[in-house]
N, C-alpha and C positions, 0 to 999 in steps of 0.2 A: 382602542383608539383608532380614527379612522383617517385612513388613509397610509396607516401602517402595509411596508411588502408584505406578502402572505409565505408562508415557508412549508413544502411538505416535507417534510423528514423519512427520508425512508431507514428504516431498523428491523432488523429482528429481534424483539425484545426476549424472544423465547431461545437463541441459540445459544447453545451449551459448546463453550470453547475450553481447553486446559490451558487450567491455570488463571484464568480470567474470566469479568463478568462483563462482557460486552452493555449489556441492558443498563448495571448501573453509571458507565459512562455516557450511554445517549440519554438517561433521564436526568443527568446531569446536565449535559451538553446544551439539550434543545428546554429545558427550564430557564439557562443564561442566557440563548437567544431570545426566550421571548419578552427581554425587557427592549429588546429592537425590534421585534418581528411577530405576526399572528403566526403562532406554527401548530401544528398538526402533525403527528406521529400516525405511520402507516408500514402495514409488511410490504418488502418489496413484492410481495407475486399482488398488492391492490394499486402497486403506485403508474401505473399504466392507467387504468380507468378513472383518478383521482387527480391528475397531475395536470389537466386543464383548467380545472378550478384556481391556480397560486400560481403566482410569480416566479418562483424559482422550484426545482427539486433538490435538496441535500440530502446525495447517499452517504449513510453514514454506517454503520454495523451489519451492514445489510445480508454478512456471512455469504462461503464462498458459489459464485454464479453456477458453477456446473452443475449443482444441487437443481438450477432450475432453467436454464442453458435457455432454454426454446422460449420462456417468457420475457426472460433478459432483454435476448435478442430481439424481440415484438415491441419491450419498452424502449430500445435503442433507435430502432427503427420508428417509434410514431413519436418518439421525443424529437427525433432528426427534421419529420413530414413536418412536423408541427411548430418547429422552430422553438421547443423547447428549453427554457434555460435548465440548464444540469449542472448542479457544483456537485462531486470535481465534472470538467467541462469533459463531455464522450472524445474528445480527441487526444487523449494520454498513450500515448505511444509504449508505456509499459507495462505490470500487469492486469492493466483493463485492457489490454488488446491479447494478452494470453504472456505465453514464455519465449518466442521469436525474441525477443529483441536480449537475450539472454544470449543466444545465437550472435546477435548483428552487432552488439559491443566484446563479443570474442574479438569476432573479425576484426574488427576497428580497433582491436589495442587496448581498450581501454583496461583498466583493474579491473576485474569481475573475474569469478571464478571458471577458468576456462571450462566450454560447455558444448558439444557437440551433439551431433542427431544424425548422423551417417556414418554407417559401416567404415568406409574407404577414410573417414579422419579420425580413427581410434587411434594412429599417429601423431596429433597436434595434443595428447592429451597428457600430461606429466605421470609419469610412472607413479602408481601409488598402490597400496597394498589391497585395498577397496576402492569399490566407485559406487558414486548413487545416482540411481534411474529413478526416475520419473516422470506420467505423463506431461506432455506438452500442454493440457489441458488441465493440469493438477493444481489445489490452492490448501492452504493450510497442512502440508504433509500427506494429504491423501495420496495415494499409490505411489508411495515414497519408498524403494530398498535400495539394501546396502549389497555389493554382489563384487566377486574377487576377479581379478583379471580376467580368470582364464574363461569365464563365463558369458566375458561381454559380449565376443560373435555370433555367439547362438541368441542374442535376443532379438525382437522384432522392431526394426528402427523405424523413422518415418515420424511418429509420432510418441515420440521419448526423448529424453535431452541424457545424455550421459556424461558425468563430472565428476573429476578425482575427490575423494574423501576429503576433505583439509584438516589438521590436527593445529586447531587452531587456539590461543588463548583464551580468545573472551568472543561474544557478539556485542556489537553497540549500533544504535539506531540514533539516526538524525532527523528530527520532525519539521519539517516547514509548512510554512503557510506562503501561497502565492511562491515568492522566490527569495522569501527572508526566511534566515533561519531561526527555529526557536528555541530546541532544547534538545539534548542527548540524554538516553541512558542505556546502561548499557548492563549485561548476565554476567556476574565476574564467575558464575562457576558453572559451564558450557554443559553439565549434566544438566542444570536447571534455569533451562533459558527464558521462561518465565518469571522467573524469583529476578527484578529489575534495579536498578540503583540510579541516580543519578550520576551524571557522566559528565567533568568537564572538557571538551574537545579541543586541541591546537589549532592551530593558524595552518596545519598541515591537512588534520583532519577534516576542517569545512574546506580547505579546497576539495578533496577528496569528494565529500558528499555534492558540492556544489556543482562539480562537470557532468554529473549523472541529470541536477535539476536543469542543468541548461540545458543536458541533451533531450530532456523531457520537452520542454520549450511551451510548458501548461502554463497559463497569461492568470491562472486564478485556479485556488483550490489547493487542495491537504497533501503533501508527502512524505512518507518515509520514506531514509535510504535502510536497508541492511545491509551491514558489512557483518566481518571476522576478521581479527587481527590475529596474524598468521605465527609460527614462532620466529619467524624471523623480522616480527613487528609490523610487517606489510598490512593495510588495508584492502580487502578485496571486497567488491561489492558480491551480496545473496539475492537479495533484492531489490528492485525498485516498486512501492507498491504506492499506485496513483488512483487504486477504484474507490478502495473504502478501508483504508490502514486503519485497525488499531491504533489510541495515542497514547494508551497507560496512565491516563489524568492522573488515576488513582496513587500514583507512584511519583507524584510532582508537590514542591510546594506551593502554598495557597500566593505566592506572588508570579511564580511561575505559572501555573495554570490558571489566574489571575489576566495573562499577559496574552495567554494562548485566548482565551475567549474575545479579548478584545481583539485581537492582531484578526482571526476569523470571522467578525460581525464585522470588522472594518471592510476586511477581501468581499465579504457578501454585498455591503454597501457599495461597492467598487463596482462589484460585478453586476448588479441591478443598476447601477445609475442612482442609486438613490443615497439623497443627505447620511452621514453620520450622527447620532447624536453627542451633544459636548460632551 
């Protein structure tokens, strides 16, 4: 149809995640776009020489950047030159900019699991019987360990974030699009945080998830928050994840992820400028 936006989709349809099949949700995903949109599926390491040709780039599964760090940053940069549109839009202030801001909502108070990256604040950190290190640059659990107090000094800071263990009930995740939210689910049995469930959330809960999307302050495009609910019931955020989250479609019913396709052709239509269809 012409005069349809054109949509590059960036995926890796080939990466192997546990527990999940990333590929069959973006052949899903970009199948439902294309009753609004001309779209084209490509690996992220092609969508840099490709991404001239279309009106918008959607990274979607694109698995995690360190993998290919130097090219990332090439398509960040000639998307930026070029006044590229990008959903979600390069200016996400959380894990598309790394684990810093992990760090800056300590500071600020907010609920997230207290996290530090200097020697001299293994003080601000709650006594626990383990902690877990991890690169500053780390995605999906890569160089992820667990290491007992007496340990912490001797390790090399700088670029590591270190965080008391939490013994926590459950993980639940809250998905938005733009800055409505869409649906929760959540791991009831924290050995298998993969194995997912439908999750109905309080009036306590979206507030919760909701100060994390404001601090994001992203005008269009896809979030998860992760949390843990603590045993003392608390909410603390794990992550914020604004590059290319995971949505678990697979794990929704057909009016619900019915609602998610719409609510994201909507955001996309918003975001190009361009009509909806009725």
């Amino acid at each position: 149809m012409p005069g349809r936006p054109s949509v590059l989709f960036v995926t890796d349809l080939a990466y192997e995640a546990r527990g999940r099949r990333y590929c069959d949700e973006d052949i899903f995903l970009s199948s439902r776009l294309r009753n609004d949109f001309d779209v084209a599926l490509c690996h992220p390491l092609d969508a840099s020489a490709l991404m001239d040709s279309f009106d918008t780039v959607v990274v979607r599964n694109s698995g995690p950047v360190l993998h290919y760090q130097k090219e990332y940053d090439a398509f960040r940069d000639r998307a930026a030159a070029r006044g590229t549109r990008v959903y979600n839009p390069l200016s996400g202030r959380a894990d598309m900019a790394g684990k810093q801001y992990l760090l800056d909502l300590t500071a600020a108070g907010y609920p997230v699991i207290p996290t530090i990256d200097r020697p001299q604040d293994l003080g601000r950190l709650p006594e626990s019987d383990q902690y877990v290190v991890k690169p500053k640059a780390g995605a999906d659990s890569i160089g992820l360990s667990f290491v007992p107090q007496e340990q912490l000094a001797g390790l090399v800071h700088g670029d590591i974030l270190v965080q008391p263990r939490i013994d926590f009930r459950y993980e639940v995740s809250f998905y938005y699009v733009d800055d409505a939210f869409q649906y929760a689910l959540h791991a009831p049995d924290p050995e298998r945080r993969w194995v997912l469930e439908p999750y109905r959330p309080t009036e306590a809960d979206l507030d919760f998830a909701r100060r994390f999307i404001d601090w994001n302050t992203l005008d269009h495009g896809i979030q998860r928050v992760d949390a843990c609910r603590t045993q003392d019931g608390d909410l603390l955020l794990v992550e914020l994840e604004d590059l290319n989250p995971y949505l678990s479609l697979d794990r929704l019913d057909d009016p619900t992820r019915d609602t998610f396709v719409t609510s994201m052709t909507t955001s996309l239509h918003r975001f190009l400028g361009t009509p909806s269809h009725p």
